[in-house]
C-alpha positions in Angstrom: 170.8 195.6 142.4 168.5 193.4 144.8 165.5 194.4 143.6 163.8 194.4 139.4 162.8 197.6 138.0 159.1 195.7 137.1 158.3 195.2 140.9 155.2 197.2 140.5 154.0 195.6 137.4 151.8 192.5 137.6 154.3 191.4 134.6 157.7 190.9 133.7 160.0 192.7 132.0 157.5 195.6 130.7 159.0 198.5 128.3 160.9 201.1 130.8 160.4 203.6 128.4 158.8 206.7 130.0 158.9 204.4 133.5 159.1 205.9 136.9 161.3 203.0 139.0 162.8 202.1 142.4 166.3 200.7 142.1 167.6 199.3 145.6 171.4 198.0 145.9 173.0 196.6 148.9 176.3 197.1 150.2 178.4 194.1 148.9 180.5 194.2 151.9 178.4 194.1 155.0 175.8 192.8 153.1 172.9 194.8 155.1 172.8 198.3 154.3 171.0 199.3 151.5 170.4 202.3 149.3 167.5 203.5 147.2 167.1 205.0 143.7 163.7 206.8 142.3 164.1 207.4 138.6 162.5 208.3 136.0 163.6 206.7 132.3 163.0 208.6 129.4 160.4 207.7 126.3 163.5 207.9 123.8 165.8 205.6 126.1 168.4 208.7 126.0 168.2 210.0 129.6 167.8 208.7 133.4 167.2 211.0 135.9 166.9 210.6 139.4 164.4 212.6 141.6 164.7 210.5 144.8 167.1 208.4 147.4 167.1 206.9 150.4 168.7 207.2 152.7 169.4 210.5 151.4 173.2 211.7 150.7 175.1 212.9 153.0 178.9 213.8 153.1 181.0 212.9 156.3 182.9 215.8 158.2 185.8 215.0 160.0 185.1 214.7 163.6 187.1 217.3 165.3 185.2 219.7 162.9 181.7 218.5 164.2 182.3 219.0 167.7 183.3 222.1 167.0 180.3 223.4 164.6 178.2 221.2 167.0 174.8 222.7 166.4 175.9 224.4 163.0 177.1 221.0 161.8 173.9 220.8 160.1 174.2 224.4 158.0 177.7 223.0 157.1 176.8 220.0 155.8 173.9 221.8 153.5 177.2 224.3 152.2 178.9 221.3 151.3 176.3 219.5 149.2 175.9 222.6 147.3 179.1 223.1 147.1 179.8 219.4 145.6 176.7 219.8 143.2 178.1 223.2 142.2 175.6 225.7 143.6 177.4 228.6 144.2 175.5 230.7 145.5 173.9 228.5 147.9 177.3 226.9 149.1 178.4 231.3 149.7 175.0 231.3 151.7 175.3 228.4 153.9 178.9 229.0 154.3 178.6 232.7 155.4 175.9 232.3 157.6 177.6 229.7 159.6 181.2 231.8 159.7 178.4 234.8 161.2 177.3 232.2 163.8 180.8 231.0 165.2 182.8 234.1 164.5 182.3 235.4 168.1 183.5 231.4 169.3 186.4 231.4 167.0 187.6 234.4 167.9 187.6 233.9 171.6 189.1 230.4 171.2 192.6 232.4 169.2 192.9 234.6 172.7 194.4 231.6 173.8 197.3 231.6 171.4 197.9 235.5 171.3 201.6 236.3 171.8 202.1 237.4 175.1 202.7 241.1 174.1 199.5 241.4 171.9 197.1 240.4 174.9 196.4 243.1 175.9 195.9 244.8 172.6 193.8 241.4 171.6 191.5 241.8 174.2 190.7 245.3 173.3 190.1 244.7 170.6 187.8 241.5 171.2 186.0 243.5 173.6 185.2 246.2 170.5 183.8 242.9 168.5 181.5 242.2 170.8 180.0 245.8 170.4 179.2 244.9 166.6 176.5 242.2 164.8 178.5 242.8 161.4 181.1 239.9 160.5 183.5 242.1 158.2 183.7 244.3 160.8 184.2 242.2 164.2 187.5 240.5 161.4 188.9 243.7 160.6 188.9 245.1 164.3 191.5 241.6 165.0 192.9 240.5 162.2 195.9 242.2 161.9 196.7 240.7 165.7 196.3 237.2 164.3 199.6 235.1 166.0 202.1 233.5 164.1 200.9 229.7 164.2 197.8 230.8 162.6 199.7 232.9 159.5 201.0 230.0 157.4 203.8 231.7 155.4 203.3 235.2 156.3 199.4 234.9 154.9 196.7 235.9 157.4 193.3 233.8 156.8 191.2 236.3 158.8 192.6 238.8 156.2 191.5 236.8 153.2 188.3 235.8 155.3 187.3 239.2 155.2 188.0 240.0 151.7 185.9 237.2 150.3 182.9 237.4 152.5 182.7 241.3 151.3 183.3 240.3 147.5 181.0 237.1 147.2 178.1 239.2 148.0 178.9 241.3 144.8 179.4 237.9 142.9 176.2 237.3 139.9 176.9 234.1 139.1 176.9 230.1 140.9 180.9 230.1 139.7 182.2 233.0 141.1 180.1 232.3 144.6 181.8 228.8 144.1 185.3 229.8 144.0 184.5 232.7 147.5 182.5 229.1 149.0 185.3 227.2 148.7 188.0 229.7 150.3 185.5 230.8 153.1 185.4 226.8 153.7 189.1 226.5 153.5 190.0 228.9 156.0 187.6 228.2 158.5 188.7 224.7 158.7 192.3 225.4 158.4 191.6 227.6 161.5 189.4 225.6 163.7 192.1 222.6 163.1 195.0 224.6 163.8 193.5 226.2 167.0 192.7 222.8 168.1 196.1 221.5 167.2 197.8 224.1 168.9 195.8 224.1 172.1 196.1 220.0 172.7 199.9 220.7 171.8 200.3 223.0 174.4 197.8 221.0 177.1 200.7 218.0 176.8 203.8 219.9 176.4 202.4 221.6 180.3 201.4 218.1 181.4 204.7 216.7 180.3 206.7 219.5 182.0 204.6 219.2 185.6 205.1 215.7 185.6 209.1 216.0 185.1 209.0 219.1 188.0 206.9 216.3 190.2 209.3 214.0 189.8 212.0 216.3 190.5 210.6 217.5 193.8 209.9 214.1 194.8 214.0 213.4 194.7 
């Protein structure tokens, strides 16, 4: 701590009891960034709580997931600080409205890595999903089309995506909406990583293969 909790005071060391104080720490490795505590002590000395910090938390989402949520990044963020401080129901909230907001995106982006003879079918029923504003629904009209390299072990995400949007509304309490959070979270990370896994993977393996036919034409 840089700073003494008495700073206000016009002398040292007063009781803390019952004290409202600003703590302030600085990173010991860079030795420049610094972070704030408001807190408030209690008159019996068996309690600190903190109502304030700066700057304020924050928890770090890894980068391929950002540029994806891009302007839901923020929505995201929110689920996952409820999440972490166990609000359940806030975390469900957060989470579903964002999974309402890129469901049309995500979607779209598996078209790409539809077996060749689902396509067609796909794109049906992609078209049909456009013709609906309700999230269950626009799931179940594709799910069961889902490819391969997004069913880890048989087990269809979109599937379970579905179910626990529909039964987290039904949930009464902060740990039931925290269990739904956490596998609507789950699964639409696993699923924006493995699309963008898969489609980079299949960007080099064509680049790799035209360059070897270049340089076989060449000869």
């Amino acid at each position: 701590m840089i700073n003494n909790y008495y700073e206000f005071h016009s002398y040292s060391n007063p009781p803390s009891k019952g004290e409202k104080v600003r703590l302030i720490y600085q990173c010991e490795s860079c030795r420049s960034f610094t972070r704030q505590f408001d807190v408030y002590i209690s008159p019996s000395l068996d309690f600190i709580y903190k109502f304030g910090q700066f700057p304020e938390w924050e928890i770090k989402i890894d980068k391929n997931l950002e540029k994806v949520l891009d302007k839901h990044v923020k929505t995201f963020r929110k689920g996952l600080i409820c999440e972490s401080q166990g609000y359940g129901i806030g975390a469900f909230a957060y989470y579903r409205r964002i999974t309402e907001e890129i469901i049309d995106e995500l979607l779209d982006s598996i078209s790409d890595l539809i077996e060749e003879e689902h396509r067609v079918e796909y794109k049906e029923a992609l078209d049909k999903t456009k013709q609906t504003r309700v999230t269950q629904d626009k799931i179940d009209l594709v799910k069961d089309l889902l490819p391969s390299i997004l069913k880890p072990n048989g087990m269809n995400p979109l599937g379970v995506l579905h179910s626990e949007l529909s039964e987290g509304l039904h949930a009464e309490t902060d740990q039931d909406c925290l269990e739904y959070a956490n596998h609507i979270k789950k699964i639409l990370i696993f699923l924006i990583n493995q699309i963008i896994q898969s489609k980079e993977s299949a960007k080099e393996f064509s680049e790799s293969m035209k360059s070897i036919l270049d340089k076989r034409r060449k000869k």
